[in-house]
LODO-8369 format. One record per atom (N, C-alpha, C, CB): z negated, x negated, y. Coordinates in steps of 0.1 Angstrom, whole numbers, plus 5000, padded with zeros to 4 digits. Glycine has a CB too. Layout:
! LODO-8369
ZXY
...
//
This chain:
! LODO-8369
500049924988
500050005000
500049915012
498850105000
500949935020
500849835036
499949865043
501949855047
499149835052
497749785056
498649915070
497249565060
497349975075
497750095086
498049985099
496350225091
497149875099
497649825116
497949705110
496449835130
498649595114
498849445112
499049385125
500049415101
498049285135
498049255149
499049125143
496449235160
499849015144
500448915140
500748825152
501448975132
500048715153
499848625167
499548705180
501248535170
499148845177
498448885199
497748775208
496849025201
498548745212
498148655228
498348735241
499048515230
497448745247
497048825262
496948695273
495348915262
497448675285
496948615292
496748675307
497548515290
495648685314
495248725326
495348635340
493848765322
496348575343
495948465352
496048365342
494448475360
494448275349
494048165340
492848245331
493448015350
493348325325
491948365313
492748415303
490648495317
492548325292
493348385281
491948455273
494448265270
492448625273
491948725266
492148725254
492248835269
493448705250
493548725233
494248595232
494648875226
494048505218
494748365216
494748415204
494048205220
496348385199
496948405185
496148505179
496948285176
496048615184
495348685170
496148765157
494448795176
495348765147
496148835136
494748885131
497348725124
494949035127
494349115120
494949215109
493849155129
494249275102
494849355087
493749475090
494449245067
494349525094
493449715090
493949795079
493649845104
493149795066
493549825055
493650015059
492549765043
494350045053
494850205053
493250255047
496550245041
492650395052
491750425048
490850365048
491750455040
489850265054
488850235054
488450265075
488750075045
487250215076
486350215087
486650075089
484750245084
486849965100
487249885104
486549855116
488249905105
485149745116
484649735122
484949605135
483649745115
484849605149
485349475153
483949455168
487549495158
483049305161
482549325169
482549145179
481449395162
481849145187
481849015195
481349035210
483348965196
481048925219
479948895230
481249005242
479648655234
480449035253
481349055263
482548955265
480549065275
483649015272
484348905273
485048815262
483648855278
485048885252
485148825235
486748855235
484048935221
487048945243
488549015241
488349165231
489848885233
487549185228
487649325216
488349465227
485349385208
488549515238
488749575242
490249515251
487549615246
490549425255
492049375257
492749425243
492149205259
492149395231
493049375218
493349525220
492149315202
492349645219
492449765215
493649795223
491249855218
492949795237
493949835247
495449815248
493549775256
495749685242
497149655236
497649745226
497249515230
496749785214
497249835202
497649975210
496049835186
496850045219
496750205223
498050165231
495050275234
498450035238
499450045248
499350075266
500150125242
497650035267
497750035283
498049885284
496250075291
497949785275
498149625277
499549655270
496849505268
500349515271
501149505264
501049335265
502449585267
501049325253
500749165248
501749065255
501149145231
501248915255
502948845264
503248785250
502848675281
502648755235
503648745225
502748855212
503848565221
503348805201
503248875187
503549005185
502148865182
503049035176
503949185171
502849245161
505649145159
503349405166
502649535158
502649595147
502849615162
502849615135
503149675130
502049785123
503849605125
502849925121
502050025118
502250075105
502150105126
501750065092
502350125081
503550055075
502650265084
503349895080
504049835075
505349805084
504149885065
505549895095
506949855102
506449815113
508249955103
507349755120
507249705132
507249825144
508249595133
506549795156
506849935163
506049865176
506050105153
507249915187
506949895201
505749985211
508249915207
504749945218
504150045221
504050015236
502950055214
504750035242
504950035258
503950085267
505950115262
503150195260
502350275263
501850385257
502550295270
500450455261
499950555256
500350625246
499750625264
501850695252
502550805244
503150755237
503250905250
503850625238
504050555223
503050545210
504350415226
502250475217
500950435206
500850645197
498750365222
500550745205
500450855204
501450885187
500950905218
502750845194
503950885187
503850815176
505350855194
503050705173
502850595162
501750665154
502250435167
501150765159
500050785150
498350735152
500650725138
498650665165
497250625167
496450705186
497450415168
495350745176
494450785190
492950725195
494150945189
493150735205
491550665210
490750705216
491450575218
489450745210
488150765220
487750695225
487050805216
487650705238
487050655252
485350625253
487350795263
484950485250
483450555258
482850655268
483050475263
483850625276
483450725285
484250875286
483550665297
483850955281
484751055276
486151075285
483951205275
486851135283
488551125291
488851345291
490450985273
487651315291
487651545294
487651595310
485551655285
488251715310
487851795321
486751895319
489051865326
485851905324
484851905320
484652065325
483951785324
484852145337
485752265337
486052325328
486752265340
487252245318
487952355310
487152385302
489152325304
487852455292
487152485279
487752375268
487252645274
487152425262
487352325246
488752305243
486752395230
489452445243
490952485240
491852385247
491352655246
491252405263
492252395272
492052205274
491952515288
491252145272
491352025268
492151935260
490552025264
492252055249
492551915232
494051995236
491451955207
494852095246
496452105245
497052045256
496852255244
495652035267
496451905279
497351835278
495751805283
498451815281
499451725282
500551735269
498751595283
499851805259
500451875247
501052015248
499451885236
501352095254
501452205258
502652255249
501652205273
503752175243
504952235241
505852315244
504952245236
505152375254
506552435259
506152505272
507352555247
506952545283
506752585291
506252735296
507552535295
505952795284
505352935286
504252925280
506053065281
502952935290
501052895284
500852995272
499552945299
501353115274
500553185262
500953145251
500453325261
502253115247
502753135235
502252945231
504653215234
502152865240
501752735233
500052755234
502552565243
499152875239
497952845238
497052945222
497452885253
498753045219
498053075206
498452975196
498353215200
499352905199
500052795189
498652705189
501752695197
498152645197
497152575200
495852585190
496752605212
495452675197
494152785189
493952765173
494752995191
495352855169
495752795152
495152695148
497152765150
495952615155
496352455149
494152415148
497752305168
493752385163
492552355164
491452425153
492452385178
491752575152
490752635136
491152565124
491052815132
492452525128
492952435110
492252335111
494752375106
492252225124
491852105121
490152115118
492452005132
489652235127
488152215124
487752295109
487252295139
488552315100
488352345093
488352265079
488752405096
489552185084
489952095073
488551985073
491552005077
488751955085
487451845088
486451845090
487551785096
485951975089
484452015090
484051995104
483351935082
484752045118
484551985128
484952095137
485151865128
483552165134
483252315138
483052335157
481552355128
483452395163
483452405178
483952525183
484152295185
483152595194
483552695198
485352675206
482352735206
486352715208
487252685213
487052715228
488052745207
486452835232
486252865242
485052805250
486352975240
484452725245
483352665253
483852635263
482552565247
483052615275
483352495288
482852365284
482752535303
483552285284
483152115284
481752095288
484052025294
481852125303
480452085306
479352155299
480252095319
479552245295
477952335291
477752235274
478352585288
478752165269
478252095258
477651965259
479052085251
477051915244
475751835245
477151725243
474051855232
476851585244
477951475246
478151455230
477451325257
477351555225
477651495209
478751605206
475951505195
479251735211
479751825208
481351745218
478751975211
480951705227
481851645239
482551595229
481151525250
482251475222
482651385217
483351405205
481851305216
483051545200
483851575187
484951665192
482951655174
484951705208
486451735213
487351635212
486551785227
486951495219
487951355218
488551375208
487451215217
487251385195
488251285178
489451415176
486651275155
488351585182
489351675174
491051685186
488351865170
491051615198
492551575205
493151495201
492651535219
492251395195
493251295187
493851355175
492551155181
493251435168
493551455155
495351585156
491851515147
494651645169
495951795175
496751695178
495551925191
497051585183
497851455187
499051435171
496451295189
497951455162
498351375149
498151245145
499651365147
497251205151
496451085151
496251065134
494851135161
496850945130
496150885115
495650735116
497350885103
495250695132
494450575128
493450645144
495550355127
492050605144
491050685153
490650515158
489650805143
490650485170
489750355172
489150465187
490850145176
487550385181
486450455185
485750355196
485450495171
485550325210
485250225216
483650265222
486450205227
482950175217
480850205219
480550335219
480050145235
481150405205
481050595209
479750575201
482450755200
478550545206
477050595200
476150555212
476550505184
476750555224
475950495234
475050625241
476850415245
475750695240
475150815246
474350955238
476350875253
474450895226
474450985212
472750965212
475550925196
471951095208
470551055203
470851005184
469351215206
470050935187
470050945163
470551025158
468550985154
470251145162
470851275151
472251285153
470151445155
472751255166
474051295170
474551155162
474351325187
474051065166
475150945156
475150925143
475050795158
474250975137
474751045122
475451145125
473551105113
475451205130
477151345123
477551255132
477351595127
478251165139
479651115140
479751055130
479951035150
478950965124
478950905114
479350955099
477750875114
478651085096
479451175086
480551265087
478951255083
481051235099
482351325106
483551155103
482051395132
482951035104
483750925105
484350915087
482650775113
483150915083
482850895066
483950985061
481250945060
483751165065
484451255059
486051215063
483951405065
486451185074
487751125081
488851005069
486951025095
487450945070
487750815058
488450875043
485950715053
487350975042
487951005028
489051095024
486851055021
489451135039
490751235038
492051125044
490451395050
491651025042
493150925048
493250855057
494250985053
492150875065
492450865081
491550745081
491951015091
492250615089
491550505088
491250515106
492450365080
490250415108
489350435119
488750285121
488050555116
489050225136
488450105139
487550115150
489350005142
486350075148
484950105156
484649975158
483650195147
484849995180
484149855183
482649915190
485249745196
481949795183
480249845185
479449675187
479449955167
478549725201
477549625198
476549595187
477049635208
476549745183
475549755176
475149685159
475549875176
475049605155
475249565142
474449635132
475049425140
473749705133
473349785126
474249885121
472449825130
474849985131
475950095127
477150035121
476450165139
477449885126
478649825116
478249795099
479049665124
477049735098
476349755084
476449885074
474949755087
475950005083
475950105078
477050175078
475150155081
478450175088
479150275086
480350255080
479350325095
480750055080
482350005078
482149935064
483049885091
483449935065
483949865048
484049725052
485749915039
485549695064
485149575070
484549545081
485949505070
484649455083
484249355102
484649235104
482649315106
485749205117
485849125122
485549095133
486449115120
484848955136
484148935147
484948805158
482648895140
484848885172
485548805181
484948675185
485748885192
485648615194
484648495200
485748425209
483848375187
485648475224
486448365233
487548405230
486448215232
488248475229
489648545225
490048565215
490548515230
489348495205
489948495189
489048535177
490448365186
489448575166
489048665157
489048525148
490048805155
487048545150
486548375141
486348415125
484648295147
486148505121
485748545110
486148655103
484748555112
486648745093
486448875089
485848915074
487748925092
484949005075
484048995064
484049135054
482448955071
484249155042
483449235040
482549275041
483449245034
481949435043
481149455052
479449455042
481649595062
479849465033
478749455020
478549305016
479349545005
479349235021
479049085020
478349015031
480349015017
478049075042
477548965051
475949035060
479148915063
475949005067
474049035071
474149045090
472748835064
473449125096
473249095108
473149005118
472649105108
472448925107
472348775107
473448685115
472448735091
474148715097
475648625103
476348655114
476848625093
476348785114
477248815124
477248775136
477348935125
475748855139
475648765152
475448615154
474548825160
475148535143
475348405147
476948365149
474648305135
477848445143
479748425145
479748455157
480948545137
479248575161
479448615177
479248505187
478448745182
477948415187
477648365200
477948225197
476148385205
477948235186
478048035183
476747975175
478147925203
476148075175
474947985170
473748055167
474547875180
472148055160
471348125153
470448215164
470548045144
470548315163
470248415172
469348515169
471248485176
467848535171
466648625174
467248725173
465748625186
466848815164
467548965165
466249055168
468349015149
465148965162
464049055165
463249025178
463049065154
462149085187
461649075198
460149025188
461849235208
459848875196
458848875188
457848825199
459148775174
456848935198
455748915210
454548955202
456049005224
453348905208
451948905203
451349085204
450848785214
450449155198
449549295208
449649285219
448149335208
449749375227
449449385243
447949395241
450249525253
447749315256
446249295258
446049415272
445749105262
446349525271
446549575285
444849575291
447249745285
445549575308
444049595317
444249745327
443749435330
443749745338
443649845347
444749895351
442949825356
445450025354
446350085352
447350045370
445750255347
447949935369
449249925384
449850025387
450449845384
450650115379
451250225383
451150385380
452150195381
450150455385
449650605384
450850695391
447950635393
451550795383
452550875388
451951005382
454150825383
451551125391
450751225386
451551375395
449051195389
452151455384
453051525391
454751535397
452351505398
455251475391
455951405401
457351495399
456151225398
458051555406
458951655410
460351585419
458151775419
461351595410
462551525418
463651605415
462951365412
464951635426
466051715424
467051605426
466151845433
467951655422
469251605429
469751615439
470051635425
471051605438
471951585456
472251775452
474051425459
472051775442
473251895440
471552055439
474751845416
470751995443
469452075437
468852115426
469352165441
469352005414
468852065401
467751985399
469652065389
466752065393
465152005392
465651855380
463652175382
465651725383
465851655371
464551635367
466751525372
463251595375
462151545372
461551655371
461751445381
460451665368
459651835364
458751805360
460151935353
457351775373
456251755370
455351675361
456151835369
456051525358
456251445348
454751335354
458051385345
453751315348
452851235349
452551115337
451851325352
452150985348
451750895330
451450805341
453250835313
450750665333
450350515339
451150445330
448850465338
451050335339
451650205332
450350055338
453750175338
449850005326
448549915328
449449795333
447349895313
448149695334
448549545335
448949495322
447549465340
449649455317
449849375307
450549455294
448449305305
451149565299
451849655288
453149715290
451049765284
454049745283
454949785288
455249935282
455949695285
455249985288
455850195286
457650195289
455050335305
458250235275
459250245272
459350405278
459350205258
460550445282
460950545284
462250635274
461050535296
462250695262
463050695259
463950875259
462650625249
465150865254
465951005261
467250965264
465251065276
467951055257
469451085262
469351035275
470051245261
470950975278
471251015293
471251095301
472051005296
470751135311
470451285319
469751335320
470751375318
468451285317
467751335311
466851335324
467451295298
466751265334
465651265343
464951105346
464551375335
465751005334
464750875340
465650825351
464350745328
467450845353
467950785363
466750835379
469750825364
466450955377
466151015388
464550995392
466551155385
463850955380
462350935383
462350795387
461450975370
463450655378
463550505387
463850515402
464650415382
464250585404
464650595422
463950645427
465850655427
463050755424
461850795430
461050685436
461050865420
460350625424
459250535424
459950395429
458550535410
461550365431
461650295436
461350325449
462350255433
461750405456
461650435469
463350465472
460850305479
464150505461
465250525464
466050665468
465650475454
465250735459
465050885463
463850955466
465450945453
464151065475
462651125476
462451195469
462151185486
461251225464
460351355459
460351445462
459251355459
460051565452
459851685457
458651725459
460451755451
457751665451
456051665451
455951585441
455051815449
454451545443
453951475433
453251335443
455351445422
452751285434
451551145438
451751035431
450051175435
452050865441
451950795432
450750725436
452950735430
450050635425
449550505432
449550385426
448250515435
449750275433
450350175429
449450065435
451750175433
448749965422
447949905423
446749965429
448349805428
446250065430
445250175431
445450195447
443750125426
446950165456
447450195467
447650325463
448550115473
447250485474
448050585474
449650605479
447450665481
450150635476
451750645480
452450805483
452550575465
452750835491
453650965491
455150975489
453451025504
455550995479
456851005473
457951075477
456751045463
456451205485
457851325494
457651215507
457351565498
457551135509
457551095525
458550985532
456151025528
458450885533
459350815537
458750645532
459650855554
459050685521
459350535512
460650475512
459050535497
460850345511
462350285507
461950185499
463350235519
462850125493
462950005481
462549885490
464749975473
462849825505
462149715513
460449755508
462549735533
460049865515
458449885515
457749845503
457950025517
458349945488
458049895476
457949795474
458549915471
459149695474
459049555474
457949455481
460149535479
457349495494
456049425500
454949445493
455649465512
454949555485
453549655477
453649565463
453849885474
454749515461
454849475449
455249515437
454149455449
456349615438
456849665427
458249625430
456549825426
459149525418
459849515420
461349595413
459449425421
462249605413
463349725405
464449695401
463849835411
465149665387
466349635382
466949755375
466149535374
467549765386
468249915385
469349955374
469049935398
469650065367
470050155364
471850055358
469750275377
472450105372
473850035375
473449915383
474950145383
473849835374
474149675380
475449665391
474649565367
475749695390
477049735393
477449755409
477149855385
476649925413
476949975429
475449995430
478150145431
474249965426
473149965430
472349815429
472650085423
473049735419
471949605421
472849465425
471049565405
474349475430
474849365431
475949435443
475349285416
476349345455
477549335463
478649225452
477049255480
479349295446
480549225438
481049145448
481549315432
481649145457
482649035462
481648955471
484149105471
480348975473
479348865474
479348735465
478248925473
479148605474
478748475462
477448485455
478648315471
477348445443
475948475437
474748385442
476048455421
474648335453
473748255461
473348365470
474448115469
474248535477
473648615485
473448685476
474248675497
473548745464
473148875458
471948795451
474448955447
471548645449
470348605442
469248645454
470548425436
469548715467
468248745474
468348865479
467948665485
469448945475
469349065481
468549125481
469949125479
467949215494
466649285495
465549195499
466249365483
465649055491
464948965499
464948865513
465048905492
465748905516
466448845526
465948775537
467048935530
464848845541
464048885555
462748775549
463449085558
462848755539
461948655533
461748495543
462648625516
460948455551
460648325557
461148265553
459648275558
461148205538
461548095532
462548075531
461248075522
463848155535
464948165535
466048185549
464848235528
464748165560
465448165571
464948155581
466148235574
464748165596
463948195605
464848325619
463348035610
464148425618
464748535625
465948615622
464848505636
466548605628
467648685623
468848605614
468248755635
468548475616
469648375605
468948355592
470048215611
469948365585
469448305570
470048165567
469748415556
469048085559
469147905556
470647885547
467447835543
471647845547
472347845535
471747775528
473747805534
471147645532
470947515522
469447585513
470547325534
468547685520
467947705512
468447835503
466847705517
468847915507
469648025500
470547915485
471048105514
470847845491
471847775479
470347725468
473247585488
469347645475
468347615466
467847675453
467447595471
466947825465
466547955452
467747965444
466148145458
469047995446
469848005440
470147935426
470547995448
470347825430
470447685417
469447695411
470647525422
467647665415
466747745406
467047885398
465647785415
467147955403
467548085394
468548035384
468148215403
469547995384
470448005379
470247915370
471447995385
469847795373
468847705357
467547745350
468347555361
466947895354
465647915350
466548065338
464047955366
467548115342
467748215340
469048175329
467948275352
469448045328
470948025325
472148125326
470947985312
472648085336
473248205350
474848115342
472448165376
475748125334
476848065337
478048185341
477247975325
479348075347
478847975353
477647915360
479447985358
477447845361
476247745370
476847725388
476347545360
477747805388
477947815404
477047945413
479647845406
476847895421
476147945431
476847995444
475347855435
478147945442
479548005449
480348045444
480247935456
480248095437
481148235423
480848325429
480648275405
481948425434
481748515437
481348635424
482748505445
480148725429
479648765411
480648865406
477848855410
481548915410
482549015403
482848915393
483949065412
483148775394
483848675383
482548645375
484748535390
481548685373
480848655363
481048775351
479448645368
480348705337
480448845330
479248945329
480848815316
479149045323
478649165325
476749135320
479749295315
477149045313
475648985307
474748875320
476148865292
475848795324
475248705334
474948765345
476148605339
475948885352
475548955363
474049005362
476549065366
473349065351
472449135350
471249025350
472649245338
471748875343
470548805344
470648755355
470348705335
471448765369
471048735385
470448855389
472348705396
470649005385
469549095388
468349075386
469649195383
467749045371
466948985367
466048875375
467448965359
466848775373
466148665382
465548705394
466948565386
466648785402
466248845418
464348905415
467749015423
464548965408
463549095408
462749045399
464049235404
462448955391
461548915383
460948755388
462148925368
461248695395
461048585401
460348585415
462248535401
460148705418
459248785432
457848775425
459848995437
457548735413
456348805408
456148925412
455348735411
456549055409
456049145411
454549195405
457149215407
453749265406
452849345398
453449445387
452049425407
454249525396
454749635388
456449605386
454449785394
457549585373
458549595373
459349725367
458849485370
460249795370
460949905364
462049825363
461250045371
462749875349
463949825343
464649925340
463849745333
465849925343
466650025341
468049995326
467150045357
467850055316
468749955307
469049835307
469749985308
468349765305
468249615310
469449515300
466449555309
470049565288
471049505283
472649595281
470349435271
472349695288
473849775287
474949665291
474049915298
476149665279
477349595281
476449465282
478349645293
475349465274
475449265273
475449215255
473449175283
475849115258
476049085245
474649065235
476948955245
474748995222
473648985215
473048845221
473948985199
473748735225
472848605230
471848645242
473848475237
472648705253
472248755264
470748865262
473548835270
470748955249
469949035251
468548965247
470349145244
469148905238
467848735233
466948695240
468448575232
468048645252
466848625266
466148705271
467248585279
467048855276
466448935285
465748985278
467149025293
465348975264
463849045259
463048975258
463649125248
462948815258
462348735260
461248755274
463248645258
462148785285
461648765295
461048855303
462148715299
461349015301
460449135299
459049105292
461149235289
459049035277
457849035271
456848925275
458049015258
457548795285
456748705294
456348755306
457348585297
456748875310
456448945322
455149015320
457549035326
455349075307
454249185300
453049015296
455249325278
453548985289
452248865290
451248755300
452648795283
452148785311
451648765328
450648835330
452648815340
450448955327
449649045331
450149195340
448748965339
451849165341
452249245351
452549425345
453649155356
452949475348
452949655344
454649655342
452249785362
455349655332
456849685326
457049835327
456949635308
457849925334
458250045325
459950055325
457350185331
460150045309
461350035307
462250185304
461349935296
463150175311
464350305305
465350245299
465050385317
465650275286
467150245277
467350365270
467050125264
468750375269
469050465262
469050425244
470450495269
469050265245
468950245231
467450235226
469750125228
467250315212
466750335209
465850215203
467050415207
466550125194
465849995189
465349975202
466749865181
465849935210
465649795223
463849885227
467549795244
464150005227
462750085230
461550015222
462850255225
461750055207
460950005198
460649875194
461250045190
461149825201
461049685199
460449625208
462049635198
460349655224
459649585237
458749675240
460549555251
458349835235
457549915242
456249855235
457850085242
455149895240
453649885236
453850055233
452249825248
454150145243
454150265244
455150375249
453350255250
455650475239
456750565241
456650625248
457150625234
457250705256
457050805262
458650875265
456050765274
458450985257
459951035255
460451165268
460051115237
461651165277
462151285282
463051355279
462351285289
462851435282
463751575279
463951665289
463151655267
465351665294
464951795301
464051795316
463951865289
463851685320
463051605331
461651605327
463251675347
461351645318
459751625312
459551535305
459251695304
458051475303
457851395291
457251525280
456451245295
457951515267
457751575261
456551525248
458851605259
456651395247
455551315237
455351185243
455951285221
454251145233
454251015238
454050965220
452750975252
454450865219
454450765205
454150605206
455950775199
453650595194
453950415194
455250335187
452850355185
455250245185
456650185185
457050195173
456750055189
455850225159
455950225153
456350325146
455650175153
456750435153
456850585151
458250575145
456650695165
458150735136
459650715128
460350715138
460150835119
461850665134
463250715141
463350845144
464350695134
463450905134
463551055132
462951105141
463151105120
461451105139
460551195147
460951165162
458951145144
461351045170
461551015184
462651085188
461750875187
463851085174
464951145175
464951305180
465551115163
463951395171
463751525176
463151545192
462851595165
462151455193
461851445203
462751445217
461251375200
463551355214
464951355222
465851485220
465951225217
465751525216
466551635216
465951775219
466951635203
464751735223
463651855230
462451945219
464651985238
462751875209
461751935201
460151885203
462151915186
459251975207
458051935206
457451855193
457352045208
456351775198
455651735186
455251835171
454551685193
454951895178
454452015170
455452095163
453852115177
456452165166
457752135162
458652075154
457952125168
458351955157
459051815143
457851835136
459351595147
456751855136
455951865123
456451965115
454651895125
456652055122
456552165113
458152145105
456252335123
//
């Protein structure tokens, strides 16, 4: 049988950055096809080529054995291959129907191509066990229902190869099992499927193979029953890599951050926060865990001073604070709470800034760095070069502009900024999204030397390990509430219902 995809020498070049160098890959027909590697590894240039937003400057495609040009999208389409988006690619408006026939329409009179539609979509959710209201609106579904509109447009496409790009990021546990048995069922009806994931766990559990990137090229490929976490990520970075977070009991002391009450809306007036109270001591860290949306983007900006309150009380270092009043992220910062925000991105870095001004942003006004209204370059450049050797910042330039760093390094110059203040109290906002496995090595290293300072951690991730692994203490939302609180050592499962709004009492039963 000919292999569903065969990549044969793909080379990409960007400028001066070669993305892809010679690559050759074998995607056997019918299996799960795992492809993992560091940011910047090229795993998402490669895809992008196979889907046809890239087009390679040499080697060749072949699909099912023949060769086949993919210029673009609707080529790749016409080949038989579809792609889910991390970030979903829906109008969120429509309904379910009017989604998966977008741009498929066949013919220019709506009704007669929307009962054609309809049909087709009860066949495929039937065949595939991939049950959905047709008529839903997008937005009123949970991102796990979201996401089984993507696979079921690829599939109304005619889709017979599925590459799946970090589709478990947004998923609670429960939900990435049924993708997982929606992926499995897929497999066993023909349909082969390549899943790029940070995650080496889900590659363990869900693929037959894996191949692993490194610097543009595909170093390794393994059966997936033959090789270990382990290896993998030592293939990925170059070398033996901590998978686990290894820190002593927290010794906590007297409580730095009291939040009692606390009521937050949006721009748009929806209650996200909802009367949500808890501490966070000296010397412990409170994990926050919960789907996306859930209310912690909106409670970090509170307590940074980023957004206001609707009521509620904080106190910080046993300072009172008024949340509905006129706080900002400068004031915070004097009090001693420092904040690594959410998005690195449009909230913790000026991109076309050099990483010598974004290593002080918000600091700025800091003496040591200037006198009145000028700031020092030569000392600006100093803190800078410190950070960047305490933090291993590469490049090792301090005149890189930070857009040209990668997605892992940018977050360890957030880091450095905000953890090198000595704060009392730090909030972290996803602190390794889009970073690789070396990168996350450190940054949980240095959370857990923060927590062993004596200082007050409270972390938000959407990933659930990274939770269990740095929290002392859970504390789960839902719904802008804390719904439980747990230890680290609490089932999956049980955190998982929790996330999904089931009371404690509730998952017991």
């Amino acid at each position: 049988m000919a292999p569903a995809i065969e990549l044969i020498g793909i080379s990409k070049t960007f400028g001066a950055v070669r993305a892809n160098r010679d690559i050759n890959l074998v995607v056997e027909k019918g299996t799960i096809h795992g492809i993992v590697g560091e940011n910047g590894a090229g795993k998402s240039t490669l895809m992008s080529i196979l889907y046809g937003f890239y087009q390679a400057d040499e080697g060749e495609i072949r699909v099912g054995g023949k060769p086949v040009a993919i210029p673009d999208s609707n080529a790749a389409i016409a080949a038989g291959i579809g792609m889910v988006h991390q970030h979903f690619m829906l109008v969120e408006p429509f309904t379910v129907l009017e989604n998966i026939m977008l741009g498929a329409e066949q013919s220019g009179l709506l009704s007669p191509g929307i009962r054609r539609a309809r049909a087709e979509l009860l066949r495929l959710e039937k065949e595939h066990g991939l049950a959905i209201d047709p008529d839903a609106v997008v937005e009123t579904l949970p991102v796990g229902l979201q996401q089984r509109v993507e696979i079921l447009k690829a599939l109304y496409r005619g889709a017979e190869i599925l590459i799946l790009d970090e589709p478990t990021g947004v998923l609670t546990p429960a939900e990435a099992d049924q993708l997982f048995a929606v992926l499995r069922q897929l497999r066993a009806e023909g349909k082969t499927i390549v899943l790029i994931t940070h995650k080496l766990r889900e590659i363990l559990d869900v693929t037959d193979n894996v191949s692993v990137m490194r610097r543009g090229e595909i170093v390794a490929t393994r059966r997936t029953r033959e090789t270990s976490a382990g290896e993998l990520a030592e293939l990925m970075v170059g070398r033996r890599v901590l998978l686990r977070v290894d820190k002593k009991p927290a010794a906590p002391g007297a409580p730095l951050l009291e939040v009692e009450g606390l009521s937050v809306r949006d721009g748009r007036g929806v209650a996200m926060v909802d009367g949500v109270s808890f501490a966070v001591r000296a010397g412990e860290i409170v994990g926050i865990a919960g789907v996306a949306g859930n209310g912690q983007s909106e409670l970090l900006e509170a307590l940074s001073g980023i957004r206001r309150a609707e009521r509620g009380r904080i106190r910080l270092k046993g300072e009172p604070l008024d949340p509905t009043g006129v706080l900002d992220p400068a004031e915070m910062r004097t009090k001693g709470l420092a904040h690594v925000p959410e998005d690195r991105h449009h909230v913790g870095l000026v991109l076309p800034f050099r990483e010598a001004e974004n290593a002080v942003l918000g600091y700025h006004r800091d003496p040591s760095l200037g006198s009145g209204p000028f700031l020092d370059p030569k000392a600006m450049r100093r803190d800078a070069e410190a950070k960047i050797a305490a933090y291993d910042i590469r490049p090792p330039s301090a005149d890189l502009r930070t857009a040209n760093f990668s997605g892992g390094n940018q977050q360890k110059i957030v880091l450095a900024r905000e953890m090198e203040r000595d704060p009392a109290v730090l909030l972290i906002g996803q602190p390794t999204r889009g970073v690789d496995v070396g990168a996350i090595e450190f940054i949980h290293r240095r959370v857990v030397e923060m927590r062993d300072a004596g200082k007050a951690v409270l972390l938000v991730s959407v990933e659930l390990d990274e939770i269990r692994s740095l929290a002392d203490r859970i504390l789960v939302m839902f719904a802008g509430r804390i719904v439980g609180e747990v230890g680290p050592e609490a089932d999956e499962g049980e955190i998982g219902l929790l996330m999904a709004g089931e009371t404690r009492l509730e998952a017991a039963e």
